[in-house]
Structures are given as structure tokens and as C-alpha cells.
Biopython code that builds the backbone (N, CA, C, O; Angstrom):
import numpy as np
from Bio.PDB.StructureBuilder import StructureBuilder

atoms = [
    (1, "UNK", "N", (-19.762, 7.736, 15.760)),
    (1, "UNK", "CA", (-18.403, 7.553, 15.280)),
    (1, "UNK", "C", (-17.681, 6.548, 16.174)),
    (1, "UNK", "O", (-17.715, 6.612, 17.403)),
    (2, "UNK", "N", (-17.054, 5.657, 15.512)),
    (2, "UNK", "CA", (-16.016, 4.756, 16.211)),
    (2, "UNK", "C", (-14.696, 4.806, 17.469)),
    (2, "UNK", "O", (-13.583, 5.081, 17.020)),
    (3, "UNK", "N", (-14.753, 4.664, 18.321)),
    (3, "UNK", "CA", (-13.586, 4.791, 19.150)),
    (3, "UNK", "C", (-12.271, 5.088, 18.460)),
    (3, "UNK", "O", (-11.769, 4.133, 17.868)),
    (4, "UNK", "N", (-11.629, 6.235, 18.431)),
    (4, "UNK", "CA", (-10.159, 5.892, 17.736)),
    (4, "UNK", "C", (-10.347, 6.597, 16.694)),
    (4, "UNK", "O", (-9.406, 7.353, 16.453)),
    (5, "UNK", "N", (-11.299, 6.645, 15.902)),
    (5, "UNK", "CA", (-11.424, 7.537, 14.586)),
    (5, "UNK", "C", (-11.453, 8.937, 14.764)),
    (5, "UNK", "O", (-12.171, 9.410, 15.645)),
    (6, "UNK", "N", (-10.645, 9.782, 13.914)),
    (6, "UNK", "CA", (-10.995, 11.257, 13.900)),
    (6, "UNK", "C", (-11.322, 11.909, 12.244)),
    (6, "UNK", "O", (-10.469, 11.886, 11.357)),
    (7, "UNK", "N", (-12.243, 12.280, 12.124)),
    (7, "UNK", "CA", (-12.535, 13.241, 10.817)),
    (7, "UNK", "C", (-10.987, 14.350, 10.872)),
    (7, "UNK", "O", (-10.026, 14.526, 11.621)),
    (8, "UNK", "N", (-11.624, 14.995, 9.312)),
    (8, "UNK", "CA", (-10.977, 16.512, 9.401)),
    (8, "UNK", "C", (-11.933, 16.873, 7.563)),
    (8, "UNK", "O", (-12.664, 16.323, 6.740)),
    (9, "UNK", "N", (-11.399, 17.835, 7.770)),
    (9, "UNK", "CA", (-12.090, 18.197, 6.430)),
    (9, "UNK", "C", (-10.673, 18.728, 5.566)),
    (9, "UNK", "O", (-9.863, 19.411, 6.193)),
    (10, "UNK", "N", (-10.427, 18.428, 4.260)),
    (10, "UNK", "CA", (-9.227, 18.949, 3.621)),
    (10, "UNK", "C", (-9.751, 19.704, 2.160)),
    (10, "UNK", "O", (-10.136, 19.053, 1.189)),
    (11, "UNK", "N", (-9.703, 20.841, 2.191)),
    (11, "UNK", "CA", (-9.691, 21.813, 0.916)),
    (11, "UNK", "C", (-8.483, 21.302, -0.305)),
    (11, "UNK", "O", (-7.341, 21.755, -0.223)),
    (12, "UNK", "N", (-8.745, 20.633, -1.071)),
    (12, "UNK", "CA", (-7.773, 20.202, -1.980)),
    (12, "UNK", "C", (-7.128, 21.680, -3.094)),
    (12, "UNK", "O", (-6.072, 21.766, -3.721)),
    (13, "UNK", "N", (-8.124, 22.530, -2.981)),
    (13, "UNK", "CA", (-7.431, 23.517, -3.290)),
    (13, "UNK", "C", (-7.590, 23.620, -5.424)),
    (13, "UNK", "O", (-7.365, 24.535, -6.216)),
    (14, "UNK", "N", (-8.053, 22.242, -5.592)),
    (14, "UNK", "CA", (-8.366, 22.267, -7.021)),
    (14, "UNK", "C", (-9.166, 21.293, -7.439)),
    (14, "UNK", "O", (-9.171, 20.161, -6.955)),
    (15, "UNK", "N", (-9.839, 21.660, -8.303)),
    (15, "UNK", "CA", (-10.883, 20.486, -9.046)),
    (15, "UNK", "C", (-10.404, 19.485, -10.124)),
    (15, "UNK", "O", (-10.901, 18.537, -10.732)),
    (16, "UNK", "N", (-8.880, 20.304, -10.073)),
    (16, "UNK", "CA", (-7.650, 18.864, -11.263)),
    (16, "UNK", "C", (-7.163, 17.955, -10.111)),
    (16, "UNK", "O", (-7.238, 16.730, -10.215)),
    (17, "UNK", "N", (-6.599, 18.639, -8.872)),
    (17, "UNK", "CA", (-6.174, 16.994, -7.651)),
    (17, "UNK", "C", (-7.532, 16.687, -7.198)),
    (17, "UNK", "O", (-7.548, 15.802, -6.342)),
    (18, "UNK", "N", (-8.458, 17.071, -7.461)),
    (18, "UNK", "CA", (-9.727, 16.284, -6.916)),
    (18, "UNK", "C", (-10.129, 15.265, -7.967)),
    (18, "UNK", "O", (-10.817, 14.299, -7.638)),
    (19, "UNK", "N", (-9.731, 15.441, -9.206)),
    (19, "UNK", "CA", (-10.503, 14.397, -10.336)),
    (19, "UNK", "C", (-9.043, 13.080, -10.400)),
    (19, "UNK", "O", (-9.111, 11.980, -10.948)),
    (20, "UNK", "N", (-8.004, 13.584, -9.760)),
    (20, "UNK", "CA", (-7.072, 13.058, -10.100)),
    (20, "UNK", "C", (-7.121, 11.760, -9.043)),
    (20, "UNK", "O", (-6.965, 10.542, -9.125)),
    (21, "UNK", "N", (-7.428, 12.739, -8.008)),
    (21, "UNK", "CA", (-7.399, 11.770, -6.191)),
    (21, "UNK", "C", (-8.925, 10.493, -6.680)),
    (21, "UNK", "O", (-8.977, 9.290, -6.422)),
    (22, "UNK", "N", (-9.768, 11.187, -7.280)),
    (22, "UNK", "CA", (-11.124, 10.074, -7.649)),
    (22, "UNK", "C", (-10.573, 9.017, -8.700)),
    (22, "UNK", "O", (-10.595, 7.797, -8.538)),
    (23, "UNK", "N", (-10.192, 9.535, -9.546)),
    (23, "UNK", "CA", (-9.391, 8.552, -10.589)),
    (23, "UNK", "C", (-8.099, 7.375, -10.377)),
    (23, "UNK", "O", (-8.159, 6.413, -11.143)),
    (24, "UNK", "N", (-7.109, 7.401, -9.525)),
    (24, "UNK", "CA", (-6.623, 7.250, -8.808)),
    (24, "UNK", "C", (-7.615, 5.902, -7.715)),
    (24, "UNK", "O", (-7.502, 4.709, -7.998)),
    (25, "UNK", "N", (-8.370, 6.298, -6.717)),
    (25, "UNK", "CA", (-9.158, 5.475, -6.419)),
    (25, "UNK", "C", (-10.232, 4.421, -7.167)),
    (25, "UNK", "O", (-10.721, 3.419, -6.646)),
    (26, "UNK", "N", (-10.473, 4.927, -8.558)),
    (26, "UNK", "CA", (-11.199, 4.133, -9.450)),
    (26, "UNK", "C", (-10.676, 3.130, -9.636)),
    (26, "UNK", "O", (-11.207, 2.022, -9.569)),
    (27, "UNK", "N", (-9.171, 3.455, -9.986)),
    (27, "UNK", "CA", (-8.297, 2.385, -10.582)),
    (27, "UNK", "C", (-7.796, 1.423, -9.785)),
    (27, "UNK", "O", (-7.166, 0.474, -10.250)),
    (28, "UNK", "N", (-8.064, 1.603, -8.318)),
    (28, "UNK", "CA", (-7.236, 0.923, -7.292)),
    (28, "UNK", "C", (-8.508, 0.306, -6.497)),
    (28, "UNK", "O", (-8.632, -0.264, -5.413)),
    (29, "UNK", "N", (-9.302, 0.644, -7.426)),
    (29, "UNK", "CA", (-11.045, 0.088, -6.498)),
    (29, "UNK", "C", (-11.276, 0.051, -4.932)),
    (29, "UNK", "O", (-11.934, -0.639, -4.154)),
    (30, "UNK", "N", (-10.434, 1.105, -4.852)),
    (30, "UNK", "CA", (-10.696, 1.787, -3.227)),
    (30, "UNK", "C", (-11.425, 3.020, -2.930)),
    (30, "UNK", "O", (-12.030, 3.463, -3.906)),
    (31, "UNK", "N", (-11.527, 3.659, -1.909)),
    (31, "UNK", "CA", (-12.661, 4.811, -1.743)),
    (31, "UNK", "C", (-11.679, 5.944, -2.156)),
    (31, "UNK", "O", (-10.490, 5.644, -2.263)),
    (32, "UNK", "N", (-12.056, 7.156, -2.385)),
    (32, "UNK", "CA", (-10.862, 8.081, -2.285)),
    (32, "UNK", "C", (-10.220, 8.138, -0.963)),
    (32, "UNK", "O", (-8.995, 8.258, -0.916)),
    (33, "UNK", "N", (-11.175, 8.039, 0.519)),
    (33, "UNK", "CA", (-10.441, 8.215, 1.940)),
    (33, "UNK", "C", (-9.372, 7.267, 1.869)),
    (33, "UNK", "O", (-8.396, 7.518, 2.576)),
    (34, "UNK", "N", (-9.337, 5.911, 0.950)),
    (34, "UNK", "CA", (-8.657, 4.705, 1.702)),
    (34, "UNK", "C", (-6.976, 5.343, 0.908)),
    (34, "UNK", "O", (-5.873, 5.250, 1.446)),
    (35, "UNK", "N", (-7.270, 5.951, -0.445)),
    (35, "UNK", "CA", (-6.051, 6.308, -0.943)),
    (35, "UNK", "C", (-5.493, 7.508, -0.497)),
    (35, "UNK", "O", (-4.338, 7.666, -0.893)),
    (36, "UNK", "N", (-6.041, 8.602, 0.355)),
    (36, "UNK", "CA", (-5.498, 9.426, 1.548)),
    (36, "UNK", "C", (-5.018, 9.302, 2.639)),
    (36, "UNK", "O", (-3.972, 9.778, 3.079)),
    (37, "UNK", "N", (-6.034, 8.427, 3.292)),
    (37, "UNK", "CA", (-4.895, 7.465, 4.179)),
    (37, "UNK", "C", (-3.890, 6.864, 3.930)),
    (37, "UNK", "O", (-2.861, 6.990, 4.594)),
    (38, "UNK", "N", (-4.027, 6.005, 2.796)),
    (38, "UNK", "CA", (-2.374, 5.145, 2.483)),
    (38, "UNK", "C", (-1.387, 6.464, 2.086)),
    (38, "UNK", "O", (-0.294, 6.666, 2.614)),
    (39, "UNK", "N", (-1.885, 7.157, 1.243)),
    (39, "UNK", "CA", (-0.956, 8.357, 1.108)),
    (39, "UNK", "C", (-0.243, 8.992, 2.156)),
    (39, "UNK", "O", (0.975, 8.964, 1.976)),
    (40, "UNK", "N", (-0.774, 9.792, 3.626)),
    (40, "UNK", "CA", (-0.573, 9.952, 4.495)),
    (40, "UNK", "C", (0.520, 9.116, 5.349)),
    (40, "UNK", "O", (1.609, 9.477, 5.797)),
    (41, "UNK", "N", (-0.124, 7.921, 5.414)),
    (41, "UNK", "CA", (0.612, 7.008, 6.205)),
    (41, "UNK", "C", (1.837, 6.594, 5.468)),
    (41, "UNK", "O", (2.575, 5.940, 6.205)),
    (42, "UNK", "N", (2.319, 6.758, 4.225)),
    (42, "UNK", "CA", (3.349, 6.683, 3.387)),
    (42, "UNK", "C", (4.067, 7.627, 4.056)),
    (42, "UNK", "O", (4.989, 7.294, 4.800)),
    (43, "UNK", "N", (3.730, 8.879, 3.866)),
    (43, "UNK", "CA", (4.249, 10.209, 3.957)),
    (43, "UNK", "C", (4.993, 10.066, 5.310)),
    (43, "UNK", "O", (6.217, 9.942, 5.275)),
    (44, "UNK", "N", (4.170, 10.077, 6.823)),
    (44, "UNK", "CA", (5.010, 10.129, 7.441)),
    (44, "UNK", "C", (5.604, 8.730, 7.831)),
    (44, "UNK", "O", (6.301, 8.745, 8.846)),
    (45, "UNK", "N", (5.457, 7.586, 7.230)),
    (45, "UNK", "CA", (6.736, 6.456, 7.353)),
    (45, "UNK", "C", (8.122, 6.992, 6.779)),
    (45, "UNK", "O", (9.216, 6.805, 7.312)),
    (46, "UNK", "N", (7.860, 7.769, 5.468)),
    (46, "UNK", "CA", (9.433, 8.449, 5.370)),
    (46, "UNK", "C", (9.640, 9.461, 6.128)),
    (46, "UNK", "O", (10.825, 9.648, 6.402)),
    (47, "UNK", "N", (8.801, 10.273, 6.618)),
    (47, "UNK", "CA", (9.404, 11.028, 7.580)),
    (47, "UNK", "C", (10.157, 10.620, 8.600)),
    (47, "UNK", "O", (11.284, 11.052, 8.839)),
    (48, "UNK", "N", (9.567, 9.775, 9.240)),
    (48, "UNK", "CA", (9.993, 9.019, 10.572)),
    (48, "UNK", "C", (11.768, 8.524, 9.954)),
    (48, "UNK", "O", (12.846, 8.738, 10.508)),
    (49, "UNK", "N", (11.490, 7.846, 8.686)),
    (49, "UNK", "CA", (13.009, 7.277, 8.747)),
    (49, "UNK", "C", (13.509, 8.144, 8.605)),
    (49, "UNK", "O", (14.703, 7.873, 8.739)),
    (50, "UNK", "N", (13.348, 9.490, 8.322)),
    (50, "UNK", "CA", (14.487, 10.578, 8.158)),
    (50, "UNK", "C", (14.911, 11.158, 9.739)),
    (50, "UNK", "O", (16.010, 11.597, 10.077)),
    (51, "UNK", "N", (13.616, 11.003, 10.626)),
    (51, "UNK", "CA", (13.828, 11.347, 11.421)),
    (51, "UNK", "C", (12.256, 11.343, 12.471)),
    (51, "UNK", "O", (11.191, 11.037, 11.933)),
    (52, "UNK", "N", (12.303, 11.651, 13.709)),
    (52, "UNK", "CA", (10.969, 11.889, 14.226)),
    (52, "UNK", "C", (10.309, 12.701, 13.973)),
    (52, "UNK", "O", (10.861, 13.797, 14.070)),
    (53, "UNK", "N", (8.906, 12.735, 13.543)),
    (53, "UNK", "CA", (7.894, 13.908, 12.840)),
    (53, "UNK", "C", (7.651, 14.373, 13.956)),
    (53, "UNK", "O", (7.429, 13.647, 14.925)),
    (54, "UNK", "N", (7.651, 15.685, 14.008)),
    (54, "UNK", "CA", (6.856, 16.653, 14.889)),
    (54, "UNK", "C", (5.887, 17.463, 14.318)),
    (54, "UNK", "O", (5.802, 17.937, 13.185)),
    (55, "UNK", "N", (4.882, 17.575, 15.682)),
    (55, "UNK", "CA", (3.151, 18.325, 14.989)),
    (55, "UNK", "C", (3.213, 18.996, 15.733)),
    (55, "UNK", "O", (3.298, 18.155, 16.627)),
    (56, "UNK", "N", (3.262, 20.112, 16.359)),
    (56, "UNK", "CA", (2.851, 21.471, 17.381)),
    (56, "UNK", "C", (3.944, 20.667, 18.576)),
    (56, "UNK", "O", (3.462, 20.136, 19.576)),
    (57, "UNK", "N", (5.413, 20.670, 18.315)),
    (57, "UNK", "CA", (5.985, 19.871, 19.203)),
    (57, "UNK", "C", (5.688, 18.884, 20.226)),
    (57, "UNK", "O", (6.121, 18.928, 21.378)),
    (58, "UNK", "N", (4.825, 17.873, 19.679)),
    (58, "UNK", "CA", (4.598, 16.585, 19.741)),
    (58, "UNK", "C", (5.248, 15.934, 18.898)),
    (58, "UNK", "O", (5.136, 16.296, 17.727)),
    (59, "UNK", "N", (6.118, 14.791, 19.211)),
    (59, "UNK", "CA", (6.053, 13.788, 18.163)),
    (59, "UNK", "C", (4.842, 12.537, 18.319)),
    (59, "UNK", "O", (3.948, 12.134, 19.063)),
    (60, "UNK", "N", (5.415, 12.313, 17.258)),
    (60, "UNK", "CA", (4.171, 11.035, 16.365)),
    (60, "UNK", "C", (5.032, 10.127, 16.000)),
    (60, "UNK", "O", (5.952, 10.075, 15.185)),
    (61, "UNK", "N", (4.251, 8.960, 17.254)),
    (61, "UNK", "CA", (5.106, 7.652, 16.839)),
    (61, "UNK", "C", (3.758, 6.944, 16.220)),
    (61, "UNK", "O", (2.560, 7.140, 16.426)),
    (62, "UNK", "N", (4.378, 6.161, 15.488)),
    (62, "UNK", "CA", (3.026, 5.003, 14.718)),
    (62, "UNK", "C", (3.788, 3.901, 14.758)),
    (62, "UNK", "O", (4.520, 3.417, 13.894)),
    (63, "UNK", "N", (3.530, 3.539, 15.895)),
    (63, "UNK", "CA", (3.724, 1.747, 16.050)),
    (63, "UNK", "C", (4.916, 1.216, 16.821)),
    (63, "UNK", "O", (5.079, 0.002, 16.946)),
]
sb = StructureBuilder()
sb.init_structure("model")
sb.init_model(0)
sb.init_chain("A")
sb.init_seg("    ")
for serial, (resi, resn, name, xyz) in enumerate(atoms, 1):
    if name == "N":
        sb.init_residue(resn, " ", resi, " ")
    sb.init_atom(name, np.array(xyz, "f"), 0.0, 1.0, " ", f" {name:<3s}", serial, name[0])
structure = sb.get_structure()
């Protein structure tokens, strides 16, 4: 594994956001990871402008 990279494993919890998350990537001719990541990294860019995200009272700066 690459310097800097971390796995995780995520239970989507359904086999309708799993066909949805693949479909979704079909259409955008990306992997499903690349449209979880951009998703993610969306997510907490609005967080941040609302305010600083905290994880187990850490914040998370990105950039």
C-alpha cells in the first residue's frame, strides 16, 4: 500500500445504494471508490464552511 493511503471497509447497508453508487460511477466513467471519495470530500468541504469538522475531538483540516 502507498504512503498516505488508508482503506476502511463501508457496509452500505443496501443492495438499492449499492446499484445506485455502481450506476452513478458507470455514468461518470469513474470507479465507484473515485465517486466516494469525491462524495466525501464534498461532504466535509461544506462542513468546514459551516464550521470546523470534528472526529473523536480532532479537527480535520484539508488544505
Amino acid at each position: 500500500m502507498q504512503q498516505g493511503r488508508r482503506r476502511i471497509t463501508v457496509d452500505l447497508g443496501s443492495a438499492e445504494l449499492y446499484r445506485a453508487l455502481r450506476l452513478a460511477a458507470v455514468e461518470r466513467d469513474s470507479s465507484m471508490r473515485e465517486v466516494i471519495v469525491q462524495a466525501l470530500e464534498e461532504w466535509l468541504n461544506r462542513e468546514q464552511a459551516d464550521d470546523s469538522v470534528t472526529a473523536g475531538g480532532v479537527e480535520v483540516n484539508r488544505g
